[in-house]
Each structure stands twice: as C-alpha cells, then as structure tokens.
N, C-alpha and C positions, 0 to 999 in steps of 0.2 A: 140287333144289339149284341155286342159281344159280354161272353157270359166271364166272369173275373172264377179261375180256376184259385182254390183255397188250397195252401201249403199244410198240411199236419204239424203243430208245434213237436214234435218227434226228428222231423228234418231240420229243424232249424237250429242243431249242433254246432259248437263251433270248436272244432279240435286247438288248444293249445298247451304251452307247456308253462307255469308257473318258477321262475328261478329267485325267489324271495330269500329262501335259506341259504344261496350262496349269498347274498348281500347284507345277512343279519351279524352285525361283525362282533359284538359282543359273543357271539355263539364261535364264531369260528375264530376270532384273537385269540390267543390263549389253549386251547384245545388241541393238543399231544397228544397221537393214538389214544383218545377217548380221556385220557386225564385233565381236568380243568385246572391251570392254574388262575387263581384269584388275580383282579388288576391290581398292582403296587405300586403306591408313587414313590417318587424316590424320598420325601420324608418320612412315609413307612419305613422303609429300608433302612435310612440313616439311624431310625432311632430305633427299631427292631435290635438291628445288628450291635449299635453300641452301646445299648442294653445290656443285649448279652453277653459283651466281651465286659461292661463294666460288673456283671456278678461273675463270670469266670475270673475277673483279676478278685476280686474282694469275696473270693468265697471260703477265705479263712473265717473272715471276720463273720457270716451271715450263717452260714450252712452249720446249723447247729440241730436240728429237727430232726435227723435222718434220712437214709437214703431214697424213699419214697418219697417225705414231705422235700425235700431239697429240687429232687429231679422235676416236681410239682411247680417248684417254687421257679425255677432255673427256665422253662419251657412256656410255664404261663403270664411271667410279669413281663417279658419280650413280647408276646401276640399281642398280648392287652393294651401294652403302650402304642404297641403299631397300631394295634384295631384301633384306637384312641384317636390317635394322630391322624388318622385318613381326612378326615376332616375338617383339620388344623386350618387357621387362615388369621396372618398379622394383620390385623390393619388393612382387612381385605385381598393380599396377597401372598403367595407362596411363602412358606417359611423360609427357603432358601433366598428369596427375592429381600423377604425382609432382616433377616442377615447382613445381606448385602448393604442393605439401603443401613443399619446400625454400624458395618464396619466404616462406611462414607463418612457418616455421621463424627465415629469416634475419630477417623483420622484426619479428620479436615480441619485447615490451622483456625486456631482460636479467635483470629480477626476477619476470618477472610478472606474471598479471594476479589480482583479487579481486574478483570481483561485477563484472566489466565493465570494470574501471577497472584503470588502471597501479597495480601496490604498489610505493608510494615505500618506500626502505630508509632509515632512519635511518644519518647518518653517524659521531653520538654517541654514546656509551648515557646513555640517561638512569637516574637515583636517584630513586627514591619515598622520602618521608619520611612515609608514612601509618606507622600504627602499629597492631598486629593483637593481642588477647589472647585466649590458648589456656589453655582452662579443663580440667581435669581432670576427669569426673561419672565415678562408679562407679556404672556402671546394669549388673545383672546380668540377662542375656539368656537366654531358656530352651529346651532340644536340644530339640528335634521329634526 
C-alpha cells in the first residue's frame, strides 16, 4: 500500500503581486504630486465662477462689512453655491441638458412643426364648395 506523503501548510505559499491601487481611479484621477483636487462638474464650475465674477462686479453695492467680513463673504458664498449645486438635477437631468431642452422649448414656433417645417395656421376659415353624393346600397352582409 502506498503511504500518501502530507505537505506542511508552511509550503503551501503562493507568491503573488496585488495591483488594486493602480486601478482605484477615484485615488489616482485627480491627484498631483500628492495634492488632491476635488471632482467638479462643469455646473459647479459654471456657478462657482459666475458667482464670483457676479460679487466682483456688484461689490460696490454689497461690501460694506469690512475687509475681513467682505473677503469672508466673497470666498464662501462661491464654494457653497458650488458645493450646493453638485447635486443639482432638472427633471432628472443635467442642468446644462436641461437648459437645453428650455431653450428648444422657448424657441420653437408657437404652432409647430409638420414634416420639418413650420405649420402655418390659417387666419381665415376657408368654405369648400366641392359637392359629395352619398348613395344608399342595401348589401346584406353574412354572421361568421
């Protein structure tokens, strides 16, 4: 009878190499000699930016606080609209998408369109003077 020779769980190693971390893309998108920059959609952006070019123009009228509460005022209401915004969603789609679909909306002619083309509405009604005759036939039809 042959004797079954028992492996040590010590040998039963298996050398390999794990590359997980190059694949974790949130980790490695974004990351600049060790600086993370945060993800920004581009309605962040939009409204970030023309935030704050709208208190740069109107900062007669608002910057009245001082130069502490102003630079406060000028740096935080930008983030917060953007941080705000990240999660914006019209009607279930992109802000810019639904933009879109609002400019369609406003510019498209008031009657319609027909095969491509504007439908022009008549302003008159018009009268047909064709003439139609409706005949009477007694045809008897049979129940299936």
């Amino acid at each position: 009878m042959a004797t079954e020779t028992r492996v040590p769980d010590d040998d039963l190693t298996l050398d390999c190499r794990v590359y997980t971390h190059a694949r974790r893309h949130p980790i490695i998108i974004g990351n600049i000699q060790g600086l993370r920059i945060p993800p920004v959609t581009p309605a962040q952006l939009l409204v970030g930016v023309g935030s704050l070019v709208l208190l740069v123009v109107t900062q007669p009228v608002w910057a009245h606080f001082g130069g502490a509460v102003n630079g406060l005022i000028m740096i935080a209401t930008p983030v917060g609209l953007a941080w705000s915004a990240r999660a914006l969603r019209v009607e279930g789609r992109a802000p810019w998408r639904a933009a879109m679909g609002w400019f369609a909306l406003v510019t498209a002619p008031r009657a319609g369109k027909r095969l491509g083309r504007v439908e022009r509405t008549r302003s008159f009604p018009r009268s047909y003077t064709q003439r139609a005759w409706i005949a009477e036939i007694d045809v008897e039809v049979p129940y299936r």
